[in-house]
C-alpha positions in Angstrom: 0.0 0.0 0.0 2.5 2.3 0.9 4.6 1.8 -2.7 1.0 2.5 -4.7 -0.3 5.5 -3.0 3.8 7.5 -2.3 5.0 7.0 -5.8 2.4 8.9 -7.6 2.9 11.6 -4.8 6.6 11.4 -5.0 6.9 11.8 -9.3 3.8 14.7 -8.9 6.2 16.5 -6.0 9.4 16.0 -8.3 8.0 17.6 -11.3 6.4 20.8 -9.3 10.3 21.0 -7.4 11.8 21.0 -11.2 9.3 23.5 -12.6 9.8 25.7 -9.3 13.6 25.5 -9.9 13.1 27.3 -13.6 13.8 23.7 -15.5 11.3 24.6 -18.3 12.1 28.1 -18.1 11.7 31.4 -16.0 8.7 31.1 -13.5 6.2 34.2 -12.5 6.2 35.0 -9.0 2.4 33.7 -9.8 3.5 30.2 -10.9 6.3 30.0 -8.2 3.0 30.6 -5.6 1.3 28.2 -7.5 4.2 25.9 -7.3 4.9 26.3 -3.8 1.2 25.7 -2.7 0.9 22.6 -5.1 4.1 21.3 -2.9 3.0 22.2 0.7 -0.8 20.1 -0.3 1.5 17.1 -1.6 3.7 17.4 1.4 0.4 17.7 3.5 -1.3 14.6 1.5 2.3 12.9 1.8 2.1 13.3 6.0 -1.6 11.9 5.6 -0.3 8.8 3.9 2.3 8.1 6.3 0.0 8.7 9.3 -2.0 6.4 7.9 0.4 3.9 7.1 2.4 4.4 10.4 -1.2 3.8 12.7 -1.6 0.8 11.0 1.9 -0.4 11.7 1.7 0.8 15.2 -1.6 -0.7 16.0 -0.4 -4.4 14.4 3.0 -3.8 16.6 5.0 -4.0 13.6 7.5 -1.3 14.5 10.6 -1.4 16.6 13.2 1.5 17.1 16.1 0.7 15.4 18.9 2.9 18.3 21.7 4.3 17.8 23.9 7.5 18.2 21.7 10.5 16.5 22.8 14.0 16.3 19.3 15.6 17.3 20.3 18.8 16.0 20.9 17.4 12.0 17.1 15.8 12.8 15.8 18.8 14.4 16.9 20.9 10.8 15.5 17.9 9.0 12.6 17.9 10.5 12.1 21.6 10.1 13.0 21.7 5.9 10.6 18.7 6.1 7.7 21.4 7.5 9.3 24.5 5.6 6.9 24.4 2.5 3.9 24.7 4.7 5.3 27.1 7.0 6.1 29.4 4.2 2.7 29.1 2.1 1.3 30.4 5.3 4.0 33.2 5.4 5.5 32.0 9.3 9.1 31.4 9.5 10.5 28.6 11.4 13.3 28.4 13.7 15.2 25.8 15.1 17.9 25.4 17.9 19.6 23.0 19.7 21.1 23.8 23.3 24.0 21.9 24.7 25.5 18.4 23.4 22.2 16.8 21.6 24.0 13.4 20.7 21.3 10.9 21.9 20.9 7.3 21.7 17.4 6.6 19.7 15.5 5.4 16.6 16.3 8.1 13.9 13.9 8.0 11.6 11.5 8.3 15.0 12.6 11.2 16.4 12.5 12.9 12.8 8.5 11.4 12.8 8.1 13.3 16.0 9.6 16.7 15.5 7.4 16.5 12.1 4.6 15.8 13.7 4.8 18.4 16.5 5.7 20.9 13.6 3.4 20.3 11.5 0.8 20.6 14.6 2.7 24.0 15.4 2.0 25.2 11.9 -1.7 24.5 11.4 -2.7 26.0 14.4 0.1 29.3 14.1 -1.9 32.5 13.3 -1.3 33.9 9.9 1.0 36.5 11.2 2.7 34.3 13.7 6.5 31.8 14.2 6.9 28.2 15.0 9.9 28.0 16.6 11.5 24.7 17.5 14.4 23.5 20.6 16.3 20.5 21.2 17.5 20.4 24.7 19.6 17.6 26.1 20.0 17.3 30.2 21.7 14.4 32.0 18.3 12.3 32.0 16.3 12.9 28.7 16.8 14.8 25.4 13.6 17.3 25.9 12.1 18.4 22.2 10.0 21.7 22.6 8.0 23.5 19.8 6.0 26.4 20.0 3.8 29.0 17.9 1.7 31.7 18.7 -1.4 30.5 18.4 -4.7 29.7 20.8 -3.6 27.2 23.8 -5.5 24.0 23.2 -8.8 24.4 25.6 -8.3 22.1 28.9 -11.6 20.0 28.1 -9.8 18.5 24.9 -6.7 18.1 26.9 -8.1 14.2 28.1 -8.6 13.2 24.4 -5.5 15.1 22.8 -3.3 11.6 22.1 -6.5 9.6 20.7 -6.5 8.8 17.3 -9.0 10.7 14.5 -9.3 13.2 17.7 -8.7 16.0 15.9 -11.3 18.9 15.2 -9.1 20.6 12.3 -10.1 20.9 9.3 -6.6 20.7 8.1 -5.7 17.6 10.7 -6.4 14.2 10.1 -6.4 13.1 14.1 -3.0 11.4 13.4 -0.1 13.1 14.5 0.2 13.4 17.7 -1.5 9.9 18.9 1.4 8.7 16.6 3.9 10.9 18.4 2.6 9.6 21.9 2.9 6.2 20.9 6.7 6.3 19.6 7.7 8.5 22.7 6.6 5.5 24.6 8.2 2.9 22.4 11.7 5.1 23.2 10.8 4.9 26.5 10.2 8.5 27.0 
């Protein structure tokens, strides 16, 4: 499943990243809008797919982490280039910073999924003239990631149901993300 419904997204986010870059020729600051939203609602459907495909997996117990060294800061930035088309379609920058030695034992591709996720979380609900701004922190117990926008706190009533999956009342959220998040913080025993 995850082969079928990626590859058409992949070759459809290619060809908008070649045409962005001028391959056929000079773009119009109209087309390179154009281009820049059709890439931040393939990276969107793209995140949508891979929630998708990563509840199922969680849910059937078919992941692991795979732990090693990881240099949280080079994760932290590829998180945040990951999240940069959708930050900048709704005109917010996004920071990112790492304090202290951020060498950690844990799953790579895991802590990129939960950076994304929280970013991604950050950006949606970021007010149109607002920053996301992310930090990696490392102490002598725990590596401690903290994002941040400057949007609407989430209301203490939905607090209880915030990790459930499908929870979410966004129309731009699937419910996903941060049940996802919650459940491979817990697999790297965090």
């Amino acid at each position: 499943m995850s082969h079928e419904l990626k590859t058409p997204l992949h070759a459809i986010r290619a060809y908008a990243q070649l045409l962005l870059e001028g391959i056929d020729g000079p773009v119009t600051a109209a087309q390179r809008n154009d281009l820049e939203s059709l890439l931040a609602a393939g990276d969107h459907l793209l995140h949508l797919i891979e929630g998708i495909l990563r509840y199922s997996a969680l849910e059937a117990g078919g992941t692991s982490p795979q732990v090693h060294d990881v240099r949280a800061i080079d994760v932290l930035e590829q998180a945040r280039q990951n999240v940069e088309h959708l930050a900048r379609s709704k005109g917010l920058p996004i920071t990112a910073k790492a304090d202290g030695a951020t060498t950690v034992r844990a799953d790579e591709t895991m802590l990129r999924q939960i950076l994304i996720n929280l970013m991604l979380n950050a950006v949606q609900a970021a007010p149109a003239q607002g920053s996301v701004s992310c930090r990696v922190a490392r102490d002598e117990a725990a590596l401690r990631l903290q994002v941040r926008n400057d949007g609407d706190y989430i209301p203490q009533e939905r607090m209880e149901h915030l990790f459930e999956p499908f929870s979410s009342q966004r129309e731009d959220g699937h419910g996903l993300g941060l049940w996802v998040t919650y459940q491979i913080v817990h697999q790297l025993g965090g």
